[in-house]
N, C-alpha and C positions, 0 to 999 in steps of 0.2 A: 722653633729652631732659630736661637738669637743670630748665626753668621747668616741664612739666607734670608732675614727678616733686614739686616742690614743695607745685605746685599739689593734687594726689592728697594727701599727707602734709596737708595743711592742712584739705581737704576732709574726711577721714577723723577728723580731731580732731574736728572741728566737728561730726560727725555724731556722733563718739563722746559726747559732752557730751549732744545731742537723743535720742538711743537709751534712754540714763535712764528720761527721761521723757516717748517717745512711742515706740508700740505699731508700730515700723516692722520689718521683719524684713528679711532678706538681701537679695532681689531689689529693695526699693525702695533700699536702699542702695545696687545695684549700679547702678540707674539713674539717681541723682541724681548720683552721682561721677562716672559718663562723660558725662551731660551737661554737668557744668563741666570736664571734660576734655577734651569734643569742639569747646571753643571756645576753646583756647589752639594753636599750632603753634610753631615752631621758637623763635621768639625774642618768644612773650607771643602772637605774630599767631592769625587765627581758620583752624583749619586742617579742613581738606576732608579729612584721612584719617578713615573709619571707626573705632570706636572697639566692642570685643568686647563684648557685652551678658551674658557670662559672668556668674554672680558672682564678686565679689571675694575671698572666700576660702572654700576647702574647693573639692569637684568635683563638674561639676552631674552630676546622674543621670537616669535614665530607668527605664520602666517599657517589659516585654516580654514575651509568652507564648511560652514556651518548650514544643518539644516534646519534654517527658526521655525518653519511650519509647511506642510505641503507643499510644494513646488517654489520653495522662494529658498537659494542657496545665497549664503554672505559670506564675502573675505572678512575674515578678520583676525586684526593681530592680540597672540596671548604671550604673556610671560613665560618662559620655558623653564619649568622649575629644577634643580639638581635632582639627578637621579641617585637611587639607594645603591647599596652594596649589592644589591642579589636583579637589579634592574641593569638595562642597555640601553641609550640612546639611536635611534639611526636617523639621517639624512634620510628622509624620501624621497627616491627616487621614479619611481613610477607608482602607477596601479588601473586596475581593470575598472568599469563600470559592468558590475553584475545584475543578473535582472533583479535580483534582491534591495540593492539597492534604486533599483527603477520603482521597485514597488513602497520603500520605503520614502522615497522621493513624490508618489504619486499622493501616497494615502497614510503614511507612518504608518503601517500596520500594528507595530511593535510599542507604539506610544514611550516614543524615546525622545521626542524633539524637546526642546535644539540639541545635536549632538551631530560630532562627524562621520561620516562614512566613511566606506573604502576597507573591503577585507582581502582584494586580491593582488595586494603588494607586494612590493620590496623597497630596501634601499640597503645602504652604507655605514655600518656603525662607526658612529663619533666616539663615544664613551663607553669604556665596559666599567658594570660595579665589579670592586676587589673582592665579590666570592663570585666572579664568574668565573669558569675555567673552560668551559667544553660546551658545544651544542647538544641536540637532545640524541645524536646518534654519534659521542663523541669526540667531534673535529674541537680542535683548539680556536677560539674566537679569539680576531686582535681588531684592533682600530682599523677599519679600510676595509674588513670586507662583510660580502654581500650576503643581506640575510632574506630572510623568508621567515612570516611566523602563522604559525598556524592559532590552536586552540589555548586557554587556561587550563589548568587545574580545575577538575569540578571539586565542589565540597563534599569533606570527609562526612559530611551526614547523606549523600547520596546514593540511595542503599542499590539501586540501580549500578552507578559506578563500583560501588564496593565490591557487592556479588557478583559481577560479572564485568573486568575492568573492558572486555574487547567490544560492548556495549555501552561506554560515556558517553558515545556521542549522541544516545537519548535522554541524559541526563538534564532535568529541569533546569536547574542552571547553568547550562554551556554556554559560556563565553568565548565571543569573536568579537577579533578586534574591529572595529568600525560598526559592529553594532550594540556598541554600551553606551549607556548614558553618560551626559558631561558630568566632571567635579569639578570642585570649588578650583583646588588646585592642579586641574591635570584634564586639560582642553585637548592633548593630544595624544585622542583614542583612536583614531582610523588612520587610514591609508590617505586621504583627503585633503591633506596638509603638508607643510613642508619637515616636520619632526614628525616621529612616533614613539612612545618610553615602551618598551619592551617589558612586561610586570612582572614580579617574585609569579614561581609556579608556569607559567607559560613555555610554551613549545616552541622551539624556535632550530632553524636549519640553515647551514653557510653553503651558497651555494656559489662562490667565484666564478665559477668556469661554465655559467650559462651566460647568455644574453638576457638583455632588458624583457624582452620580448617572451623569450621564453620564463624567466623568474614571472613573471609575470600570470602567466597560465597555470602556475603550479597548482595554486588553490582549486581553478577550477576543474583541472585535472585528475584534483586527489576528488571530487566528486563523481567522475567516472568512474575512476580504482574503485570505488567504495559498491557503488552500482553494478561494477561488473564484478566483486566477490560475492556480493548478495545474491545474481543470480547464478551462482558457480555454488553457492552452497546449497540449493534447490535437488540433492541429492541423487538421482540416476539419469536427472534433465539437464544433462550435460552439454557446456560449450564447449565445440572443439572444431577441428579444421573441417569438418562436414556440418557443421551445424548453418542453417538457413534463419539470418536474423532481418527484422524488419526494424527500425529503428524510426519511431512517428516526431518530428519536430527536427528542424536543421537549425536552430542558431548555435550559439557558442557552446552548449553542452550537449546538445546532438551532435555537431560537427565532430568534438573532441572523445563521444561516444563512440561515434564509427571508428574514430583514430584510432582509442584505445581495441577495440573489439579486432581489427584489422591487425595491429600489434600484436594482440594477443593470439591471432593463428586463424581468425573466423574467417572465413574464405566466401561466403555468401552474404552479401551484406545490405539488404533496399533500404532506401534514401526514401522519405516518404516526406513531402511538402507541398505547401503551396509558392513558393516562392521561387521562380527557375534561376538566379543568379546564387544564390545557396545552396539549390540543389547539384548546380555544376560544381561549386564548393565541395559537396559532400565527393562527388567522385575523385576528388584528387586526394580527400581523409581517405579513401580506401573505398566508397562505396560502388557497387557490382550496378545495379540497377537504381534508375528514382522512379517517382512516382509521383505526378504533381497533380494535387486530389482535386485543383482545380477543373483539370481538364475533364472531370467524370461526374454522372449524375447522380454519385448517390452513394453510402458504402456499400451496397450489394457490388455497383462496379466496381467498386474498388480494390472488392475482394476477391471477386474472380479474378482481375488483374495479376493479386498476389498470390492465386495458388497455379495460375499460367506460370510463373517463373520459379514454384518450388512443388513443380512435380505434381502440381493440383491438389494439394493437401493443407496449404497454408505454413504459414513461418512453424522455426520448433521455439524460438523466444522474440519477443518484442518489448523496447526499451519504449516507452511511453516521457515522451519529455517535451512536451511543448505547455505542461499547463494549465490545459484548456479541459474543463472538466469531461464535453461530450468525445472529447477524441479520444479520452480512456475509456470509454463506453464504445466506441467504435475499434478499438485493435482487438475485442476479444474475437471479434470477427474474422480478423487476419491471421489467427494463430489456429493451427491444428489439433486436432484431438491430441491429448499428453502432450504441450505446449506450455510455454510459461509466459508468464509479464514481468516485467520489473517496473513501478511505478517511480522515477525520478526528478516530474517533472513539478512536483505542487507542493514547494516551499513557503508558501500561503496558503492561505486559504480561500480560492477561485471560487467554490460555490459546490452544486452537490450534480451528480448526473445520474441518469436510470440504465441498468443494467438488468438482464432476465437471470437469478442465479444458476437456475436447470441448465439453459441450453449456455449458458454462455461462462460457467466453470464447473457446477458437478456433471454434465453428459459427457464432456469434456476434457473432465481431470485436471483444468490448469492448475499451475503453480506460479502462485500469485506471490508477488515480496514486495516489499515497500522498500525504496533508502533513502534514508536521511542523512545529508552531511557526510560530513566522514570522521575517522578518528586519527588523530595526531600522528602516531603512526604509520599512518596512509601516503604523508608527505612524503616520504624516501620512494613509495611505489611511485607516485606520481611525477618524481624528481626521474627517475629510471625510465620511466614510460616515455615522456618526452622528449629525451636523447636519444631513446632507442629507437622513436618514432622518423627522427631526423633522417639517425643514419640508413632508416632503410627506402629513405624516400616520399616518407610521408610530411609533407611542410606545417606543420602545426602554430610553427612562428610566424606563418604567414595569415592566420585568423585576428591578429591584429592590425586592423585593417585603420584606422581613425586614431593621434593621437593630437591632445589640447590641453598649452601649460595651463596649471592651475588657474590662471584667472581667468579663462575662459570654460570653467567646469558644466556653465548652465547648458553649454552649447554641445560638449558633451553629452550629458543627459538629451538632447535635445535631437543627437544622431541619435542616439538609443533607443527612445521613442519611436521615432520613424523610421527603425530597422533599417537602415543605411550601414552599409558595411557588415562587421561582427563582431570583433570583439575592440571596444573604445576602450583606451588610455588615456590615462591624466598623467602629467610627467609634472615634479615640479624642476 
């Protein structure tokens, strides 16, 4: 466009002369020049295309903790390349440190390093590409507001996803952001950093009208949802306002277990841990009873404990989420004849434990389910669960207990470790 190419050319002199002798540096250059560029169009007219808030010369950068091997995390700054037509930029603005990332910090489980973490974000979009139009339920996306993204697109050869899309989320290649590997061109894969490019085919949701705190939760959140339809489709093993659940592990996805389970109507709810400052936690998510396995010798005690407080017959479901392989071999214990389990807590791979199959699920009948993850779609439930959790009293924003700017991330991980607090934030 030769009037605003002019225009730039003219603009650029005129600042070059002011630069001399005023203390402006790149970015206000860069925004003085498209604002008198944002009001010229084809022929002098004032034109309604968007105009790149880039600087003008040189490439803008960013900053990212990188994880180069085992437990050794690095600032470092990358170039931030332009995004595509079907990509978003955002500012990041927070994110969670999940055990997932504790484990990938500990051990790379996933043999990804170096690459960045961080999948239980949010931030701010800077940039939308020109075929964005709508989030994934929707809402109209603009500059300024607050996103949330969940999962990719799995691929069309995954016959998994194909034959059954409400099942992607056991798809071989499901991608999350903060756990893919780095590229040549595009260092800003997690939540971990101060940018993140939002990809062609990914899931993503505007969510304005939460707080930091709660945008924040949502991922971990829609890992409840997902937990708690798994055992609701367990067919005549019904949760409902009589239902007696025991829920084994109180950190941030136990905690948010109860939350949700409490939201959802369950009126009987045991807290079961070793830790009593979690455990008082749990009773404010909603929990009826705890149960801190420290104080008992054994799970014979444990168990009579548990069926003292549901009638002497044991739980009718129990969420297993701390883990630890031997403690899913200790809640078949807790649960009653025609009982179930939901297995939530062993996103790794912890090790194997022994179990009796006779006495401890066919004399028994359990109704066992695993879950993994969740599916994209899950995010609205999760978005809804935590408002709804707010307004009736349950403080779920209040699990964010530890936040540390980015350049203090080790230190973060470092609360997490030593289970201090619940749920740690990185803000940058």
């Amino acid at each position: 466009m030769i009037v605003a190419s002019s225009v730039r050319v003219d603009a650029l002199n005129a600042l070059d002369s002011r630069t001399h002798s005023m203390n402006i540096n790149e970015e206000a250059i860069s925004r003085i020049v498209n604002e008198v560029l944002s009001t010229v169009g084809e022929a002098g007219e004032p034109s309604s295309v968007p105009i790149s808030t880039a600087p003008l010369s040189g490439q803008r950068k960013g900053r990212a903790a990188v994880l180069v091997e085992p437990r050794k995390l690095e600032i470092r700054e990358f170039p931030l390349r332009e995004i595509g037509a079907d990509e978003i930029l955002i500012k990041v603005e927070g994110c969670g440190v999940c055990g997932t990332d504790v484990h990938c910090y500990k051990s790379d489980p996933f043999g990804l390093t170096p690459n960045v973490l961080g999948h239980e974000g949010t931030g701010e979009v800077l940039e939308v590409g020109a075929n964005i139009k709508m989030d994934s339920v929707g809402k109209p996306v603009n500059v300024g507001d607050k996103l949330v993204t969940s999962l990719m697109e799995t691929s069309p050869d995954c016959l998994i996803a194909k034959y059954n899309p409400a099942k992607a989320n056991l798809s071989d290649d499901l991608k999350v952001y903060g756990l893919l590997p780095d590229e040549p061109d595009n260092h800003f894969n997690g939540y971990f950093g101060e940018y993140l490019i939002i990809r062609p085919g990914s899931s993503f949701f505007v969510v304005n009208d939460m707080s930091l705190e709660l945008r924040c939760l949502i991922e971990p959140a829609a890992v409840v949802c997902h937990a708690l339809e798994r055992a609701k489709s367990c067919g005549n093993n019904k949760l409902n306002f009589r239902t007696r659940v025991i829920v084994q592990g109180c950190g941030p996805i136990g905690l948010l277990m109860i939350a949700v389970l409490r939201t959802h109507g369950v009126n009987n709810i045991i807290a079961l841990d070793g830790n009593p400052a979690r455990l008082e936690i749990a009773r404010r998510m909603g929990a009826d009873e705890t149960i801190n396995y420290k104080e008992y010798s054994g799970t014979d005690e444990i168990a009579e404990k548990v069926k003292s407080l549901t009638k002497g017959l044991g739980a009718h479901w129990g969420f297993q989420v701390t883990g630890v392989p031997v403690a899913h071999a200790n809640l078949y214990k807790y649960i009653r004849r025609g009982g179930g389990i939901c297995e939530v807590g062993h996103f790794v791979d912890g090790g194997e434990c022994a179990i009796n199959p006779h006495r401890d699920i066919c004399s028994k009948e359990i109704s066992l389910v695993g879950s993994w993850v969740y599916n994209s779609f899950e995010y609205p439930s999760a978005y809804h669960f935590l408002q709804r959790a707010e307004r009736i009293g349950i403080p779920v924003s209040s699990l964010v207990t530890h936040k540390f700017p980015l350049d203090q991330i080790d230190e973060a991980f470092q609360v997490n470790l030593r289970q201090e607090g619940v749920k740690v934030m990185v803000h940058t």
